[in-house]
KEKERO-647727 format. One record per residue (C-alpha): residue in three letters; y, z, x. Coordinates in steps of 0.02 Angstrom, whole numbers, plus 50000, padded with zeros to 5 digits. Example, Ala and Ser with C-alpha at 12.3 -4.5 7.8 and 13.67 -1.06 7.14 Angstrom:
<sites>
ALA497755039050615SER499475035750684
</sites>
This chain:
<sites>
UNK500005000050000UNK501664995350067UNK502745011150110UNK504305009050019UNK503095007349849UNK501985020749915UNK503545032349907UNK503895027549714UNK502405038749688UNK502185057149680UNK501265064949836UNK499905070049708UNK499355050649658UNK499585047249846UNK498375057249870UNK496975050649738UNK497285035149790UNK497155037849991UNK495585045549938UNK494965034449821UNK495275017949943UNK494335026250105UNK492985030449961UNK492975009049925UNK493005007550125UNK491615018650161UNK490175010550004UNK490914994149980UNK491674989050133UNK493424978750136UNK492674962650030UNK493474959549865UNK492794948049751UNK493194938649602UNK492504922649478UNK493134906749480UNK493124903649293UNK493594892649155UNK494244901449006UNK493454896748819UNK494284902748662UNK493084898248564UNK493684904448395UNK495514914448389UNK495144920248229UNK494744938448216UNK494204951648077UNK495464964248187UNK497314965348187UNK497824976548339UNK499594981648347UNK499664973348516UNK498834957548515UNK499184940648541UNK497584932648549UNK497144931348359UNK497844917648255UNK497944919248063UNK496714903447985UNK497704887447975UNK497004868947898UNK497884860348026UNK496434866448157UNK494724869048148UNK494184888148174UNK493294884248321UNK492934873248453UNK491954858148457UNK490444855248573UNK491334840148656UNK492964852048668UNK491804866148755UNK491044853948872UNK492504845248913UNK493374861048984UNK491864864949065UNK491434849449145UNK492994851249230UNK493004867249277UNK491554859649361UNK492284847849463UNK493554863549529UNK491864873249587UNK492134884449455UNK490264893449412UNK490844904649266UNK491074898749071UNK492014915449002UNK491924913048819UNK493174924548730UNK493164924148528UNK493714936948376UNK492404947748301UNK491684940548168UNK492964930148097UNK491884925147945UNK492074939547866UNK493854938347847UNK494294920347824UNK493254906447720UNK493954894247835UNK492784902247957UNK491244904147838UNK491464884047780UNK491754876847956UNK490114888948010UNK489144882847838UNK489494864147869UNK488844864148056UNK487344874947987UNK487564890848078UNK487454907947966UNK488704916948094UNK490024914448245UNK488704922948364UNK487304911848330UNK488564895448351UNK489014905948514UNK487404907348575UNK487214887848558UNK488714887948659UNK488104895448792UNK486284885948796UNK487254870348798UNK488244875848932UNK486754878649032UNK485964863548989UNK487354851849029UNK488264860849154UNK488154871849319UNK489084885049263UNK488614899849189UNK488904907149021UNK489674927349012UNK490174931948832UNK491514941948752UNK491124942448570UNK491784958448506UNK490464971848417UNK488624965748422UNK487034970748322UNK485454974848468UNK484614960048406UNK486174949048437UNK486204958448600UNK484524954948644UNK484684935048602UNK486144931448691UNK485454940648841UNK484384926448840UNK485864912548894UNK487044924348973UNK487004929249153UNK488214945249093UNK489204951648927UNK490614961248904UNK491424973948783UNK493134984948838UNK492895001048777UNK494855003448782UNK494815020448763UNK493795033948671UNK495245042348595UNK494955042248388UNK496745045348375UNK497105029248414UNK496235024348248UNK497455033648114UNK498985029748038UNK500255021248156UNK498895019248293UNK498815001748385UNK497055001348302UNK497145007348139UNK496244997547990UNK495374989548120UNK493454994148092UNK492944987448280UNK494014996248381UNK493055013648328UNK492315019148504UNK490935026648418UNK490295007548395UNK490895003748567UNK490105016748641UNK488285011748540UNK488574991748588UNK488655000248773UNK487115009248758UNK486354996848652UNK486554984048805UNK485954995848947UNK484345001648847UNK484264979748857UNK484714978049028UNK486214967949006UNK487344966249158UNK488874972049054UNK490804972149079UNK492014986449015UNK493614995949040UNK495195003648990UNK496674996748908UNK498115006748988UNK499785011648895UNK499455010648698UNK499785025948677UNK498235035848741UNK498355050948861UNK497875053849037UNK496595064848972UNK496055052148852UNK495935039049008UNK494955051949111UNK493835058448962UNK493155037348946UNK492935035649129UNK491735051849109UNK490875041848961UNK490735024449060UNK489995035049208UNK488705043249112UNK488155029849032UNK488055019349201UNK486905034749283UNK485705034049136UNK485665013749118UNK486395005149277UNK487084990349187UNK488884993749173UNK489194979949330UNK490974982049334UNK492564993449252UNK494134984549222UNK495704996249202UNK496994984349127UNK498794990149077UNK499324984648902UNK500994972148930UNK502024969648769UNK501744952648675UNK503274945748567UNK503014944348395UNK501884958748391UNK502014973748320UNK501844981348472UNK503254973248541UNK504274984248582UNK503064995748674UNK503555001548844UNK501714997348914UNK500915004649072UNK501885011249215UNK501625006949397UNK501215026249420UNK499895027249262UNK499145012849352UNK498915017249513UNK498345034749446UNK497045027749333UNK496325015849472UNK496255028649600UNK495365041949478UNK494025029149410UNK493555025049583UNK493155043649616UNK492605047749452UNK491155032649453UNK490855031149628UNK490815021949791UNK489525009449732UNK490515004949538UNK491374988449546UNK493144990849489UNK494524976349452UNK496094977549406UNK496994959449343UNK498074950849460UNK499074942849349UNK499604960449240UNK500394968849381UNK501344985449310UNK503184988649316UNK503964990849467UNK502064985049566UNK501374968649647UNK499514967949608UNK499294968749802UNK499614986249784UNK497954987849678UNK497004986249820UNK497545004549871UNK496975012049732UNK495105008549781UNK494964991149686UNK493584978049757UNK493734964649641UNK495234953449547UNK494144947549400UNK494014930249366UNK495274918749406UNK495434901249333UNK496114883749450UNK496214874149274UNK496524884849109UNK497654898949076UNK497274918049016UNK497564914548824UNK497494933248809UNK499004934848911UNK499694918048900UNK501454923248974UNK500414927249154UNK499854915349238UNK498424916649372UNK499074916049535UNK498384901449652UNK496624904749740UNK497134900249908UNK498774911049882UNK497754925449834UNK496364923249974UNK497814925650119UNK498674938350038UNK496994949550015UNK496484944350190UNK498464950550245UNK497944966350191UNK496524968350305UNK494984962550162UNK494134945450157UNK493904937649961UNK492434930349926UNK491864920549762UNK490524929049649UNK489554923349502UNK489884929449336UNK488454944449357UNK488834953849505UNK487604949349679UNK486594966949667UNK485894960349513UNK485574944549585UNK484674950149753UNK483484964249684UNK482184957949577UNK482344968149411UNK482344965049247UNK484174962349204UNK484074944649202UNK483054933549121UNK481654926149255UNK482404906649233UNK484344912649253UNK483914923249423UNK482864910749473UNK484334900349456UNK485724910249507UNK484604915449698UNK484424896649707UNK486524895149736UNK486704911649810UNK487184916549989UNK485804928250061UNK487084942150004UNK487014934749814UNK488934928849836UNK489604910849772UNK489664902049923UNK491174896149980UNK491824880549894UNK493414870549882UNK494464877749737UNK495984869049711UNK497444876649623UNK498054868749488UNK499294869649346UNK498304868949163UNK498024854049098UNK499104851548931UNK497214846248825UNK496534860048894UNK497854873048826UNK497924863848668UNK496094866048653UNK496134885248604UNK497724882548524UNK496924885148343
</sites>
């Protein structure tokens, strides 16, 4: 951390994260990782309406609800050409069961729900494409776990926080059934009883406490000592969106960042993967300054289409990021959508054809090998394809 930002913070979060970066030094050594991805959004309709989201669109006859096969191969095929080997698909939870728009569009194409068009998705990027298929799709049943497992290397669900106060009146996620952690928390278990490489985290800054924060680190850690699946913890502070009703929010602080980083990395360990997104750096922060906090690993990272989460922040380039991690004293190196542990040791967390396939790409130490990546601005079709 450079000194004059170092000095912004009290001599108490100096110390957490001093301790919390030699603890990343001593287990994981100075490599940090992260995915070179293309980004699918393949519905933006969602059952939810969080107070700070700009992801979900309202249902509008101008656009289909969700994206085409052709539309999901042609941003993959793409991201092919770029050396990109993950296909992030992103997507509201259950959509159908808000808007007949959804239910038609899912009845005409002969699908009874958005996860089983999903998990054609995903087989269809496998079949026509190198890249493989990790899945966001909000709050899933253990059977629809234990199918997509099937044709996804790794899943994901962001606990957010465990705080129930968040869910009552004037709460960013009130009247929004999902958001419960008492489902998040049984999706999570549900997926390491599976063995499902899984994905989770914090939102920082919507209004829980630092108690809340350290209460769902102490959740995510037992539930990663009883399953070993959770194969990485985002903390991600909550930015404002216009037109939101959340708008006006202040969002995360620098500080509550650097805080939160520093404590999950000595709450869950030397060995937890923990990333932080480069393009969400805090108030008065550079998302350099992440990496001493104990982070090993920026996420994924896209060279052709942009974070439609957080459309306002745009990735930074790969070969930008690569020399200013390595001008920090750590080497980057590309990763696969499932983390290499779970790619070198023969286990059941992934299905027999998709390790198979994965160890037949891998570097002996189950990294991406290196590639050429080329930065590039997103393509206009490509942006316009999740624009429904």
């Amino acid at each position: 951390m450079a000194k004059t930002r170092e000095r912004r913070l009290p001599e108490s979060v100096q110390t957490l994260c001093r301790a919390a970066a030699r603890l990343r030094d001593q287990v994981k050594g100075r490599t940090i990782s992260f995915s070179p991805k293309v980004f699918i959004p393949l519905t933006r309709l969602c059952r939810d309406r969080c107070g700070y989201c700009a992801f979900r669109k309202d249902a509008n006859d101008e656009f289909p609800p969700y994206l085409s096969p052709d539309q999901v191969l042609t941003v993959v095929r793409r991201g092919e050409d770029l050396g990109c080997r993950e296909a992030l698909f992103v997507l509201g939870d259950r959509p159908e069961r808000r808007y007949p728009q959804a239910r038609r569009w899912l009845r005409q194409h002969g699908y009874d729900s958005t996860i089983e068009y999903l998990y054609d998705m995903c087989s269809l990027v496998l079949e026509e494409s190198r890249l493989f298929p990790h899945s966001n799709p909000g709050i899933l049943t253990r059977r629809e776990l234990a199918a997509l497992k099937q044709v996804n290397v790794s899943m994901g669900l962001m606990l957010e926080s465990t705080s129930r106060r968040l869910c009552e009146p004037g709460g960013p996620h009130h009247r929004n059934p999902t958001k419960d952690p008492r489902l998040r928390l049984r999706v999570l278990r549900n997926a390491g009883e599976l063995k499902i490489p899984f994905t989770t985290g914090l939102l920082i800054g919507i209004g829980e406490t630092l108690q809340d924060r350290v209460d769902s680190l102490h959740q995510l850690r037992r539930l990663q000592s009883r399953y070993g699946h959770l194969q990485e913890v985002i903390i991600q502070n909550f930015v404002p969106k216009p037109g939101t009703p959340m708008e006006a929010a202040p969002g995360a602080t620098g500080r509550e960042m650097m805080e939160t980083l520093s404590r999950a990395r000595l709450i869950l360990g030397g060995s937890a993967n923990l990333q932080a997104p480069p393009n969400l750096s805090a108030r008065n922060l550079r998302y350099l300054d992440y990496l001493g906090a104990g982070i090993n690993d920026w996420g994924g990272i896209s060279p052709l289409t942009i974070d439609f989460v957080n459309p306002e922040a745009p990735w930074p380039r790969i070969a930008a990021l690569a020399s200013q991690t390595e001008s920090r004293g750590f080497r980057l190196k590309a990763r696969f959508p499932v983390y290499p542990e779970y790619i070198r040791e023969p286990s059941s967390f992934l299905p027999p054809a998709l390790q198979s396939r994965l160890r037949s790409e891998a570097d002996p130490d189950g990294y991406f090998p290196a590639a050429s990546l080329r930065a590039r601005t997103p393509a206009s079709a490509v942006e316009a394809a999740g624009a429904s």
